[in-house]
C-alpha positions, -999 to +999 in steps of 0.1 A: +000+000+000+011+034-011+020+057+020-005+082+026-004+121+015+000+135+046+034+113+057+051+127+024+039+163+033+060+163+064+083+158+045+085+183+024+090+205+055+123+188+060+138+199+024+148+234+016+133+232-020+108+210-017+100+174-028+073+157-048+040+148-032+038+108-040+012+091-055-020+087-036-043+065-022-081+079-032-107+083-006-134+100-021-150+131-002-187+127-002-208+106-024-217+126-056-254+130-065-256+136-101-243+119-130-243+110-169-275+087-162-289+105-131-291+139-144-302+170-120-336+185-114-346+216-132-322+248-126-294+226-114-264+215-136-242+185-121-206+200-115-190+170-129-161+171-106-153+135-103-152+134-136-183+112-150-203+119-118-206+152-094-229+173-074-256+193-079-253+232-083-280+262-087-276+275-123-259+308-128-275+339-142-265+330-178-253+304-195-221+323-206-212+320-166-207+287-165-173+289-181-169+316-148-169+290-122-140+271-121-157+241-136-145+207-155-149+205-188-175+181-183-194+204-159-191+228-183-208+212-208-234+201-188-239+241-166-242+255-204-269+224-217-293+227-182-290+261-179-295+282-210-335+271-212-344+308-193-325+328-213-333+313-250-359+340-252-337+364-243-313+352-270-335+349-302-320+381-313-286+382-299-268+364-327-229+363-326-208+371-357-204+333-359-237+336-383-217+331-410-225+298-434-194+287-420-200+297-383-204+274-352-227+292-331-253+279-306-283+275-337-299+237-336-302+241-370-269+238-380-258+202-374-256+176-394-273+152-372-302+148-346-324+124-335-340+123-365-306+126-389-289+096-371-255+097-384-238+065-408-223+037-398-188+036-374-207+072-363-221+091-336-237+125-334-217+151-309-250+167-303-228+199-298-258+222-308-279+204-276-305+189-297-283+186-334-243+181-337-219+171-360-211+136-368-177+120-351-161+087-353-160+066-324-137+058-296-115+033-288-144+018-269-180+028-248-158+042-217-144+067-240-170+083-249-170+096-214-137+114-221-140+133-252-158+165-238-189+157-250-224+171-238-246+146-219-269+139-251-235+135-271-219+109-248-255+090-251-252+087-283-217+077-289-222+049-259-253+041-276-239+037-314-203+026-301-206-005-281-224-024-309-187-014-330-171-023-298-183-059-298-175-068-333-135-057-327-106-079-319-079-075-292-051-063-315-077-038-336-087-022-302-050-019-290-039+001-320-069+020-316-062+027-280-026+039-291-044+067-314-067+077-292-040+088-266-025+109-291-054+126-305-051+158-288-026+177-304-023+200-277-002+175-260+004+152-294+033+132-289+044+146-258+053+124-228+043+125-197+069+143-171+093+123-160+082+107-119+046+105-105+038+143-103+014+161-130-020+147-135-026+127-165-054+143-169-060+167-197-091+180-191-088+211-171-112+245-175-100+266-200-109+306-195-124+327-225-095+351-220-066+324-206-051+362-194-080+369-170-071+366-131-102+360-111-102+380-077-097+360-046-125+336-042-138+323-003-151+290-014-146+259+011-161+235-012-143+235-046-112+224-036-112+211-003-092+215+019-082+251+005-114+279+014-100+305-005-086+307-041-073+328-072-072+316-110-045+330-133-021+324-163-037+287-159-030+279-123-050+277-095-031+293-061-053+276-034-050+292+001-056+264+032-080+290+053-084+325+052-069+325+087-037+311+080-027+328+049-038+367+042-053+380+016-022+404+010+001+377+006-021+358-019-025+387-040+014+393-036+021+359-056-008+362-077+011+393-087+046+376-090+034+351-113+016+380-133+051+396-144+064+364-144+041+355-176+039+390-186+004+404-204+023+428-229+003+428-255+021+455-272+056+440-265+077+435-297+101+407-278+069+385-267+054+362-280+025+356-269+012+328-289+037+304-268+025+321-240-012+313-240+000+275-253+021+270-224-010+287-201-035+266-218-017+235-206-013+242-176-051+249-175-061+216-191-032+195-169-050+213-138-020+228-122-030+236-087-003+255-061-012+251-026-002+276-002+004+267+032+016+276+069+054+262+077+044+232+093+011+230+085+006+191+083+003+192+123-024+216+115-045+193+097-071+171+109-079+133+092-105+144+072-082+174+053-054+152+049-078+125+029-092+156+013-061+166+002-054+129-011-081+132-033-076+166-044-040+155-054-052+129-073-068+151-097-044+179-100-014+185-105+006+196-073+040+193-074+051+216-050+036+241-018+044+275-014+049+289+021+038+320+039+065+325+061+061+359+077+092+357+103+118+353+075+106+378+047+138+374+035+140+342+027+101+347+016+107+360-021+129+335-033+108+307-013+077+321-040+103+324-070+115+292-067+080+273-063+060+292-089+093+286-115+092+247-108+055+246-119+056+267-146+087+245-160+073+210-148+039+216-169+039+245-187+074+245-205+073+208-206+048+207-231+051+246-249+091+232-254+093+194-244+131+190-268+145+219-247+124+222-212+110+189-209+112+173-176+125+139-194+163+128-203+156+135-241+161+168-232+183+196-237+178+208-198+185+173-191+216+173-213+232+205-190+221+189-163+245+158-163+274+186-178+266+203-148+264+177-124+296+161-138+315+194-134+305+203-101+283+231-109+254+221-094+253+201-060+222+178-052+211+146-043+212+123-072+239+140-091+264+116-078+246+089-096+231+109-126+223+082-154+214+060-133+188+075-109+147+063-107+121+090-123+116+108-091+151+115-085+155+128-121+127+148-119+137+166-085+171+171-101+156+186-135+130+204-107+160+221-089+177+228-120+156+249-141+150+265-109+186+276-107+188+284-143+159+302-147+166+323-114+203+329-123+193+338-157+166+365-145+197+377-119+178+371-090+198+349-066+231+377-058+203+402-047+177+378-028+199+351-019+204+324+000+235+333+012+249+298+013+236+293-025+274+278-036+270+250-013+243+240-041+247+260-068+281+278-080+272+297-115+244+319-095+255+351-116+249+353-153+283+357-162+294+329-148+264+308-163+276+321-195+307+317-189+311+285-174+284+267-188+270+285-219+248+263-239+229+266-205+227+298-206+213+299-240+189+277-235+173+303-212+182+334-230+173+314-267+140+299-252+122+323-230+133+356-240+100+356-254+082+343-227+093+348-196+100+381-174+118+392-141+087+404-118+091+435-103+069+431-068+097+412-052+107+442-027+071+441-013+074+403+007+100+423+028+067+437+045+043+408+052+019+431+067+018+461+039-007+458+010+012+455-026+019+482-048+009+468-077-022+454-090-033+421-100-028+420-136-002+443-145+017+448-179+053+459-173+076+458-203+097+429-195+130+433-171+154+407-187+192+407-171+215+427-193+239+404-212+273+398-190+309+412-206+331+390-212+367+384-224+367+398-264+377+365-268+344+348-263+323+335-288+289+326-289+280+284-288+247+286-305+232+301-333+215+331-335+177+333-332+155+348-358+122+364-339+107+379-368+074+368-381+074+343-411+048+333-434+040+301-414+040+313-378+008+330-362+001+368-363+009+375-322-011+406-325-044+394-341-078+396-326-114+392-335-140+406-314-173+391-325-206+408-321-212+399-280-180+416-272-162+390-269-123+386-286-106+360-298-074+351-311-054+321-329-055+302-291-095+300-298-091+274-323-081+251-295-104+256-268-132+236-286-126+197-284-121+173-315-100+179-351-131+185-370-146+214-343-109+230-348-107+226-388-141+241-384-127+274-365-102+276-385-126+279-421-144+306-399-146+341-423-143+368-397-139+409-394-136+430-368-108+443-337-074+449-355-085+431-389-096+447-422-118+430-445-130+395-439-109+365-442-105+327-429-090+320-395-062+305-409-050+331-427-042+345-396-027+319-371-015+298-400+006+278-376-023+265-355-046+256-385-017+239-400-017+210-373-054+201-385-048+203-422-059+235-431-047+268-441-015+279-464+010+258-444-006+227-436+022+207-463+045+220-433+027+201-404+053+183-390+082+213-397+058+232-374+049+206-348 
């Protein structure tokens, strides 16, 4: 039997920099009341948090608020199907810009299928439009159905049509089958898992219209117990364990710090902000949650929290805590660097830049790691043995790392410390990163230049008690460290970078605002589920915000459309994936 949650949480205490939570054993909260066959009563939605069952929940004012409320994609779908009866009427003349012959709006009419349009053979109907949809293929088998985003009437249908195909397959058909169906979003198409027992497998996470929003703090005991309090922003969830313990100051301090850390410059020529709202998104849909704690709070805990917090684990990804640690404010800022970093590399980079980032020894991070190890550079359990080592020692090493890297890189550690970092870590100043170990430095100058920035709020954990200076969602023009001098003699290890915009990559700066107000950009495409729901976006004709004249999707984020066959590029799929 796996050792429980709460025994590997005091454990964490012990380390300096924090180790994995292990893998859990699942004790589910309270018995869920709704489900895909034991659907709600009337102006109540099933939240779908346990995935193919839930709990019942009022409906929101409108439908559009159901993607407001933190929700699975399954609750999501089912919030928008229960609870958009009472405001059809107030609909009827509130037609998006999707009316289009191409569009996708919320119009029964335009599906291919219904009840009485059954689709062919090998086929179900999505029933995206609630009572018509599109036609899909079916799953691997019935149990997928309940996977593929679908609304309640949609995954009827495909169990319904599905297990009849189901029957009639052998072994060896359904096992290649199987393999296809795990790479079928392209999101995270080809992409490994990270290395040791840490992010969720699950890829199902809520997406936000605007993956840029950040939701104000949110006192809510009962979405993600134990946590009462909660913020959403740049696709992670920072999930406070009572409004007692941690303040509402800090909370908006780090929700701050990993604002500039992801920076919303929308105007910024040296961002690019496509990878930014990839590396968001999946961060979103791998349902990267940050807990935020009291030092030693595991002796604050009673039984039932720690099994809550099994469970919660089990559905999200928490690799890490972060600590409010009041009596050393010192020590404070690089405890909340360090923390936010190692998620942001362990899912988000992993999957925006698996061949550089990943958290895996195919790696280029992995690649410095061992040159760094080997040269005494970097000091850590594990290093001794590098090549060698399980997947949860390799994945605390690559952890630690990027940490360092990313930190050193940003020129954070000299000013913020610890002041015993060489007993760890000897390149902690950029020119002796660059110096010493260049291609590392490059693959943090090279690779998230674009992406990343140096936040500026830093100065502010020095007073716990004193309200920040900034705001929630600020845009500063990214702080990157200036670039070291060196000996004339130096020369550069890697190539130069080209960050112009070529024919095949997306247009950062486009936007469509359709007639509701609401904008879009090339990430849109991939909010909806399936390849034929994203080929559809991407035939969309749209005009509006910064775009003249109407024109296809793809002619705008040519990049996207090109991983589902459509657009100008599309004969360069795999150069772009």
């Amino acid at each position: 039997m796996k050792p429980a949650v709460f025994c590997l949480l005091r454990s964490i205490t012990l380390l300096i920099f924090g180790m994995m939570l292990d893998d859990l054993v699942i004790i589910q909260v309270a018995a869920a009341n709704c489900g895909v066959d034991d659907p709600c009563q009337n102006n109540e939605f099933c939240n779908f948090d346990y995935e193919t069952s839930g709990f019942c929940e009022d409906c929101p004012g409108n439908k559009s608020s159901c993607l407001d409320m933190g929700l699975p994609i399954n609750g999501v779908t089912d919030c928008k199907s229960m609870c958009d009866a009472d405001n059809d009427n107030d609909n009827n003349n509130d037609n998006d810009s999707d009316n289009d012959n191409d569009n996708d709006n919320d119009n029964p009419l335009n599906g291919d299928c219904s009840i009485n349009s059954p689709c062919p053979n090998e086929e179900f109907c999505n029933y995206d439009y609630k009572i018509s949809g599109f036609c899909e293929d079916c799953p691997t088998n019935e149990s997928s159905c309940l996977d593929m985003g679908l609304p309640i009437n949609g995954v009827t249908d495909c169990k319904s049509v599905c297990s009849i195909i189901d029957d009639n397959e052998d072994n060896e058909d359904e096992e290649e089958e199987e393999n296809e169906d795990e790479v079928e979003d392209l999101l995270f198409d080809g992409i490994p898992q990270p290395i040791g027992s840490c992010v969720s497998n699950r890829n199902d996470g809520a997406v936000p219209d605007d993956i840029w929003s950040t939701t104000a703090i949110i006192y809510d005991d009962k979405k993600y117990p134990p946590f009462k309090k909660y913020v959403m922003t740049r696709g992670i969830i920072l999930a406070a364990i009572s409004d007692d313990d941690i303040t509402d100051i800090f909370l908006n301090k780090v929700t701050t710090t990993l604002n500039q850390m992801i920076p919303n410059n929308k105007n910024g020529q040296n961002i690019n902000r496509s990878d930014q709202e990839q590396m968001m998104v999946a961060m979103a849909r791998k349902r990267t949650l940050i807990p935020v704690f009291l030092p030693g709070y595991d002796d604050g805990l009673t039984n039932d929290e720690k099994n809550q917090l099994n469970t919660l684990q089990n559905d999200f990804s928490m690799c890490d805590v972060i600590f409010q640690d009041d009596a050393n404010p010192r020590s404070q800022i690089m405890e909340v660097v360090e923390h936010l970093l190692h998620f942001i590399n362990m899912v988000g980079l992993h999957y925006l830049q698996f061949n550089e980032w990943g958290i895996g020894r195919q790696s280029k991070l992995y690649n410095e790691l061992k040159t760094s190890c080997s040269k005494g550079f970097f000091n850590y359990d594990g290093c001794e043995s590098i090549g060698n080592n399980g997947d949860d020692t390799d994945r605390i090493l690559l952890q630690e790392y990027g940490y360092w890297l990313i930190a050193t890189w940003m020129d954070l550690v000299v000013p913020y410390g610890p002041s015993d970092v060489e007993n760890e870590w000897k390149l902690f100043k950029p020119s002796l990163l660059m110096e010493q170990q260049s291609g590392a430095y490059s693959l943090c100058q090279d690779e998230l230049n674009e992406i990343l920035a140096v936040p500026t709020n830093l100065e502010d954990y020095k007073f716990p008690g004193k309200p920040q200076q900034e705001n929630n969602d600020p845009t500063p023009i990214p702080l990157l460290p200036p670039v070291p001098v060196l000996e004339p003699t130096w020369q550069p290890t890697s190539e130069p970078t080209d960050s112009s915009t070529g024919e095949c990559d997306d247009r950062p700066n486009f936007v469509w605002i359709n007639k509701k107000g609401e904008k879009k950009n090339c990430q849109w495409i991939l909010t909806t589920n399936g390849k034929k729901n994203r080929r559809k976006r991407c035939m969309k004709r749209v005009k509006g915000g910064n775009i003249k004249g109407k024109k296809r999707f793809f002619f705008y984020c040519p990049a996207t459309c090109a991983r589902f066959d459509k657009g100008p590029c599309k004969d360069n799929k795999k150069e772009l994936l």
